[in-house]
C-alpha positions as CSV (number, residue, x, y, z in Angstrom):
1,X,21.8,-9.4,20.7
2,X,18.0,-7.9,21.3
3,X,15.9,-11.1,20.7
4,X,12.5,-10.6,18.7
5,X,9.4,-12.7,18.3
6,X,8.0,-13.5,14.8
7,X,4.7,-15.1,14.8
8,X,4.3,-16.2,11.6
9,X,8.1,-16.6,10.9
10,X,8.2,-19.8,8.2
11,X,5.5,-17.5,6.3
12,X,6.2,-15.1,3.2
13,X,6.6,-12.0,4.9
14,X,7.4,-13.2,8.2
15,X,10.7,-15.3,6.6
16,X,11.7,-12.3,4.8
17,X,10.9,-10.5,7.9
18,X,13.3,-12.7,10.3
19,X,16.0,-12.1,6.9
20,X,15.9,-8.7,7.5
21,X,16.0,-8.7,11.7
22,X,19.0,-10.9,11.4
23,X,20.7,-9.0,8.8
24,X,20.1,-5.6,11.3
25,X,21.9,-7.7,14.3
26,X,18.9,-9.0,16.0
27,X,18.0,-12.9,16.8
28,X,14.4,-13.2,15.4
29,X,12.4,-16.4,16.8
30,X,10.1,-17.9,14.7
31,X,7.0,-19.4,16.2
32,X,5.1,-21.1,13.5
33,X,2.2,-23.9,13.5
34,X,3.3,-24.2,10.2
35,X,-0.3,-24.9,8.8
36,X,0.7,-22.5,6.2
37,X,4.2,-22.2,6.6
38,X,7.6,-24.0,5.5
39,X,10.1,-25.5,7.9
40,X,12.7,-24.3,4.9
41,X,11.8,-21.1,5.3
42,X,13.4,-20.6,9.0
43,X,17.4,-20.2,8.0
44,X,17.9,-16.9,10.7
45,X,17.2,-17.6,13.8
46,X,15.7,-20.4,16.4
47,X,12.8,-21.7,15.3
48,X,9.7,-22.5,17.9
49,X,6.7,-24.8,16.6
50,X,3.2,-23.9,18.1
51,X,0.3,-22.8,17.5
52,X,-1.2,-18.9,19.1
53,X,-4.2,-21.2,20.3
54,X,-1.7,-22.8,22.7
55,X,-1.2,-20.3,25.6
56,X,1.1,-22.5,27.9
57,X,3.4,-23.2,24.7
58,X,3.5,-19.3,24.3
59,X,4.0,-18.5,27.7
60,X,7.0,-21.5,27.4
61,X,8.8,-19.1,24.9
62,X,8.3,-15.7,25.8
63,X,10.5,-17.6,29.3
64,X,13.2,-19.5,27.3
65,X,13.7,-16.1,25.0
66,X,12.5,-13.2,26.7
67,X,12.1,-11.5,23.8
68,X,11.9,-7.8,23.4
69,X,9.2,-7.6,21.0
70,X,6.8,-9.4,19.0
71,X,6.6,-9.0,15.4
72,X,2.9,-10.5,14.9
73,X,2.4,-12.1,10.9
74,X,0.9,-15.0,12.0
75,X,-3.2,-15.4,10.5
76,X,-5.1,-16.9,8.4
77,X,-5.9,-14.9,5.5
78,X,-8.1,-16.1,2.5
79,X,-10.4,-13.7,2.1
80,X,-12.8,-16.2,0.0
81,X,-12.5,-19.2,3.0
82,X,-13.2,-16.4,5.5
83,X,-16.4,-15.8,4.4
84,X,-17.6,-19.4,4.3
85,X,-15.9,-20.1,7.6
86,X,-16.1,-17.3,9.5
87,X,-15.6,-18.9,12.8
88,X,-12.0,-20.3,11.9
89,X,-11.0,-16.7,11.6
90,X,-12.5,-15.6,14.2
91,X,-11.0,-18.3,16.4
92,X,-7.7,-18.2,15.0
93,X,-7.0,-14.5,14.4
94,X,-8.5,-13.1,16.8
95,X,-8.2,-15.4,19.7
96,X,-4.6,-16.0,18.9
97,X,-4.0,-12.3,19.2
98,X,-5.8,-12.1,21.9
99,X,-3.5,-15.1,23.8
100,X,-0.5,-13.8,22.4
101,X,-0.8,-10.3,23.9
102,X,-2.2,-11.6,27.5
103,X,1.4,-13.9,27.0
104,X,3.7,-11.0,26.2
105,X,2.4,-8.7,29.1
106,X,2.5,-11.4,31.3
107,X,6.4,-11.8,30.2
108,X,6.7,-7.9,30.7
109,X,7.1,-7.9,26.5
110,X,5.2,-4.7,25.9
111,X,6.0,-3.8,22.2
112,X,4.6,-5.5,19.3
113,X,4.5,-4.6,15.5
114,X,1.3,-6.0,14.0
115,X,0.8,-7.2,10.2
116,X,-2.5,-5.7,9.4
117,X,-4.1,-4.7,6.1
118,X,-6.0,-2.8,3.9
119,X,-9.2,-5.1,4.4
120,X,-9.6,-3.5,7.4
121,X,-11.4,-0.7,4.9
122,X,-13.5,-2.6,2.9
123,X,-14.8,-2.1,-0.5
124,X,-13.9,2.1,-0.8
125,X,-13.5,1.7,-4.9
126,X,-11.0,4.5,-6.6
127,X,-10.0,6.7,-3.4
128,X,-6.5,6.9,-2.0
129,X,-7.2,5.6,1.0
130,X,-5.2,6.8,4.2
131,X,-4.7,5.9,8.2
132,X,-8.0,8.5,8.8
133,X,-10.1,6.3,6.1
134,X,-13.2,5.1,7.4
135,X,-12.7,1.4,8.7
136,X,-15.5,-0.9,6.9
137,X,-14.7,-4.6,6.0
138,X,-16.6,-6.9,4.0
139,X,-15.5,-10.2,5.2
140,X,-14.5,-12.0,8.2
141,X,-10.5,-11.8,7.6
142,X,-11.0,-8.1,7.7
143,X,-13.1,-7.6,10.6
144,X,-10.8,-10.0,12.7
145,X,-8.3,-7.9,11.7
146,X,-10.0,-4.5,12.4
147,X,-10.7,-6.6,16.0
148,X,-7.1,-7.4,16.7
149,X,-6.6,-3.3,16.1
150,X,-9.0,-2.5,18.8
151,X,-7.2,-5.0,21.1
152,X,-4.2,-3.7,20.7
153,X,-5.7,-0.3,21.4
154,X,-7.1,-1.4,24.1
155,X,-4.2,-2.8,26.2
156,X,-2.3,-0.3,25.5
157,X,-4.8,1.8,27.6
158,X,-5.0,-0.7,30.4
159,X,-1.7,-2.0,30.4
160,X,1.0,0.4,28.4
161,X,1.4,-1.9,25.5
162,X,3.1,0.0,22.7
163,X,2.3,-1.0,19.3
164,X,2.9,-0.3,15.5
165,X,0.6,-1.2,13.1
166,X,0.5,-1.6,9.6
167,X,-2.1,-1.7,6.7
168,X,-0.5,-2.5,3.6
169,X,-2.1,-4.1,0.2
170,X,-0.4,-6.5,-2.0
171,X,2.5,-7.6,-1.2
172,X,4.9,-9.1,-4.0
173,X,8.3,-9.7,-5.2
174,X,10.8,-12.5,-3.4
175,X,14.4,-11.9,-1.4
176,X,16.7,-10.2,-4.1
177,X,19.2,-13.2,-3.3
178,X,16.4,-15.9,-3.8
179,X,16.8,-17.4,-0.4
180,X,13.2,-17.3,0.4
181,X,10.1,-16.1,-1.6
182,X,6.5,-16.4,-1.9
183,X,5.3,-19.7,-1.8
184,X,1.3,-21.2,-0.9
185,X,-0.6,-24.0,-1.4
186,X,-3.2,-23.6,-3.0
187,X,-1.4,-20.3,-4.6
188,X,-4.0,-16.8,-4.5
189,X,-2.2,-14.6,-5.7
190,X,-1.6,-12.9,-8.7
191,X,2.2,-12.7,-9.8
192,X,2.8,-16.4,-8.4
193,X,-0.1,-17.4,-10.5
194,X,0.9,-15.8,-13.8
195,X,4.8,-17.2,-13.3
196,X,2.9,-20.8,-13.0
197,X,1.1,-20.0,-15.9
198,X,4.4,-18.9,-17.9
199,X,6.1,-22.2,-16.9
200,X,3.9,-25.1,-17.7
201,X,2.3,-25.5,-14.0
202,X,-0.9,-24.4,-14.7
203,X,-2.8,-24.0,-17.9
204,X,-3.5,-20.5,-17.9
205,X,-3.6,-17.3,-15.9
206,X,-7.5,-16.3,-15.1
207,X,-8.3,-11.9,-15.6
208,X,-11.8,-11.8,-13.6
209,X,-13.4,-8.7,-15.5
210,X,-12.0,-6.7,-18.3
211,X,-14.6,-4.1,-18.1
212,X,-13.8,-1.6,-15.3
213,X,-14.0,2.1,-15.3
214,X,-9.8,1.8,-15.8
215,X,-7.8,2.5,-18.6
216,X,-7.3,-1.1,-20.0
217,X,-10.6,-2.4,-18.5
218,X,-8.5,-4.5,-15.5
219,X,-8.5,-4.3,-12.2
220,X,-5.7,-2.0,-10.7
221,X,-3.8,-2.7,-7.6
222,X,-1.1,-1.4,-5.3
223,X,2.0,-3.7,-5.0
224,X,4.8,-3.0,-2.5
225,X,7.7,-5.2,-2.6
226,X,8.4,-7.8,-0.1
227,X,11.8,-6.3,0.8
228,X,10.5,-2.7,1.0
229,X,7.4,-4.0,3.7
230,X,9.9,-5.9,6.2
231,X,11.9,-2.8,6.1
232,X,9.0,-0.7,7.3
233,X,8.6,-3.2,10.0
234,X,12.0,-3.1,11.1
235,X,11.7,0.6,11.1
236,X,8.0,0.3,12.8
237,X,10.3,-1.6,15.8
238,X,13.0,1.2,16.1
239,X,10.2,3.7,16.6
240,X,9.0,1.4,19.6
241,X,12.9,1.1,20.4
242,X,12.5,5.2,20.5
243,X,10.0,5.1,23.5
244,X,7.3,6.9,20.8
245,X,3.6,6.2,21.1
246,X,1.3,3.8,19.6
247,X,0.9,4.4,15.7
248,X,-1.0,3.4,12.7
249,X,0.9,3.2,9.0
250,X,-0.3,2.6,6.1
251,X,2.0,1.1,3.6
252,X,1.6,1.7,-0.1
253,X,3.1,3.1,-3.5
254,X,-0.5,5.4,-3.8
255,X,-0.7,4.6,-7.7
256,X,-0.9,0.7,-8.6
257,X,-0.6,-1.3,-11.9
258,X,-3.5,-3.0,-13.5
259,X,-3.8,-6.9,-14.1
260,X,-2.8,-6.3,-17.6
261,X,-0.2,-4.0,-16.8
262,X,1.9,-6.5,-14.5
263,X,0.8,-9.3,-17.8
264,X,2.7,-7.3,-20.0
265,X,5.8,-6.7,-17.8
266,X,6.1,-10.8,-16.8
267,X,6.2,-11.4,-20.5
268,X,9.0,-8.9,-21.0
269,X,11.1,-9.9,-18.2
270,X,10.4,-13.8,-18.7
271,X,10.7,-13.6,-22.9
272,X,7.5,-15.9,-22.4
273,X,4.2,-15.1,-23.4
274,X,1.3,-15.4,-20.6
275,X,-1.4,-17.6,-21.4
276,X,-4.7,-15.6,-20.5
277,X,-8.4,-16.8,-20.2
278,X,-10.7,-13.4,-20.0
279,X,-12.9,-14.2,-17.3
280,X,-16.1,-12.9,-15.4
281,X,-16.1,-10.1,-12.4
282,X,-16.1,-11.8,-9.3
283,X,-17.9,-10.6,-6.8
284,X,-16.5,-7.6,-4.2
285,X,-13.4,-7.2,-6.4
286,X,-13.1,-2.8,-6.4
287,X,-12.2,-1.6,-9.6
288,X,-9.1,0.6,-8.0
289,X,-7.4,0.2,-4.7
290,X,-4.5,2.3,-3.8
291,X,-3.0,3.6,-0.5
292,X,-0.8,6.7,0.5
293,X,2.0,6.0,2.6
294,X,2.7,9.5,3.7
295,X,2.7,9.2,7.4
296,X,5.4,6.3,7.6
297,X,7.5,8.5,5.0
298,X,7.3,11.5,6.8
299,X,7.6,9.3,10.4
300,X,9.2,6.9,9.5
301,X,11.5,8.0,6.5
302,X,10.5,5.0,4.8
303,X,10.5,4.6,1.0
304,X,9.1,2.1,-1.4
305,X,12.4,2.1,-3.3
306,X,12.5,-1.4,-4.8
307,X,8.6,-1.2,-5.1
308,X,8.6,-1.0,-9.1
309,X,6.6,-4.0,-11.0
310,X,10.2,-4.6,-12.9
311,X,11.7,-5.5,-10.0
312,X,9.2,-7.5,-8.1
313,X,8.3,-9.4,-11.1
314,X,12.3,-10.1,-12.2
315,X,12.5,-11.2,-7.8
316,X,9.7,-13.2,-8.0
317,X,11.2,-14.8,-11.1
318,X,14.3,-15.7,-9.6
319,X,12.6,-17.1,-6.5
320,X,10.2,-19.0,-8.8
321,X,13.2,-20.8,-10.9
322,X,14.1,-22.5,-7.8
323,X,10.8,-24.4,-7.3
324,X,9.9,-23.4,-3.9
325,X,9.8,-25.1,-0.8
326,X,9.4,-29.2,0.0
327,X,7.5,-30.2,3.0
């Protein structure tokens, strides 16, 4: 079987990732530091500890597995920490790429499908963005990721390397079959949060700003489902499979549901209320951020089908019940 590489593999996307490569008749290797992943969440293929920092570990894999890709998850990513500590994004994202890439070329791997995102275009409040949209970030996470973009650009000048990239915005939902879901510590994210909130973990679920220019006041956002993103990426490897160039995708339902919106539904697929605090704006949060996905429909033929807040919500329930992984 065609190996693949997962940087990133014991994370959320990169476990459901590995799920999904397995499930299509590849072996996916994870290679994880796991600073921010789980050892639990590796249940398809090897599993590789090490950090992207590390060149001679990398350059130790890409010989054992010889791996005919790279799916790349693997960063830090809290928007808030990377603009306190700029330099540990820097560092991490950007030369981690930067040594994984040199390692792959090196082991004549010259494909890689890269896990970018929608921070790569900043603070561009109530537009649909698309893969033309002007690339401006506010923070350091975006930037290294709008960095790792040009470096992938340009090696595939210099050296052939053949990528696929995508930009996508929030990802939610769990494995349908609860094998795996989303799981951090500290948690950052909105769906996770509320469920703690309906359960008992935490107090209450925090709405920063109910006074937007939206039509409940909240904040609206574009979820994708965690199921429906990995299969984009698998289809993002095929087209690499196919011999076609170098591409950019943006990955998105090009609508969105507002914070209260996705309240509502978790109480009526829970039968628990939400405990709420109504909170002050914080600071750079858009009012509206939504993305097309045309190109990797028409490209790709990929479709958002399980991408609808019922779904990810009743998933990410499921997932939730099983209290998550132990260290």
């Amino acid at each position: 079987m065609t190996t693949i590489l997962v940087t990133g593999g014991a994370g959320y996307i990169g476990s459901h990732a590995c799920k999904a490569l397995a499930r299509a008749g590849y072996t996916p290797v994870t290679f994880d530091n796991l600073a921010t992943g789980w050892a639990d969440a590796v249940k398809f293929g090897p599993f590789e500890e090490g950090d992207l920092l590390d060149r001679e570990r990398l350059d130790q894999v890409f010989a054992a597995y010889q791996p005919a890709a790279v799916m790349h998850f693997a960063a830090l990513s809290l928007v808030g920490e990377s603009m306190t500590d700029p330099g540990r994004y820097w560092r991490n994202n950007v030369c981690g790429s930067l040594n994984l890439v040199e390692a792959a070329l090196a082991a004549g791997c010259q494909q890689i499908v890269f896990s970018s995102t929608c921070a790569v275009y900043g603070d561009q409040d109530g537009v649909v963005l698309d893969e033309d949209s002007a690339r401006m970030p506010i923070n350091a996470y975006g930037a290294s990721k709008r960095a790792i973009e040009d470096l992938l650009e340009n090696f595939g000048e210099s050296h052939g390397l053949r990528s696929v990239i995508f930009r996508y915005f929030n990802v939610a939902g769990a494995d349908p079959e609860a094998e795996i879901g989303e799981f951090h510590q500290p948690e950052t994210h909105l769906i996770p949060l509320m469920l703690d909130a309906i359960d008992g973990r935490r107090d209450a679920l925090t709405i920063f700003g109910t006074d937007y220019d939206t039509p409940d006041g909240t904040c609206i956002r574009d979820y994708v489902h965690v199921s429906d993103l990995v299969e984009a990426h698998a289809l993002g490897l095929k087209w690499l499979e196919e011999s076609n160039p170098s591409r950019v995708f943006n990955l998105g339902t090009g609508s969105g549901f507002s914070v209260r919106e996705v309240i509502e539904q978790s109480g009526a697929i829970t039968n628990k209320a939400v405990p709420v605090i109504e909170g002050q704006r914080r600071a750079g949060d858009a009012a509206k951020l939504v993305s097309g996905s045309g190109r990797a429909e028409r490209e790709l033929g990929w479709r958002a089908g399980r991408s609808t807040l019922p779904e990810m919500i009743a998933d990410a329930w499921r997932w939730h019940q099983t209290g998550g992984y132990e260290r």
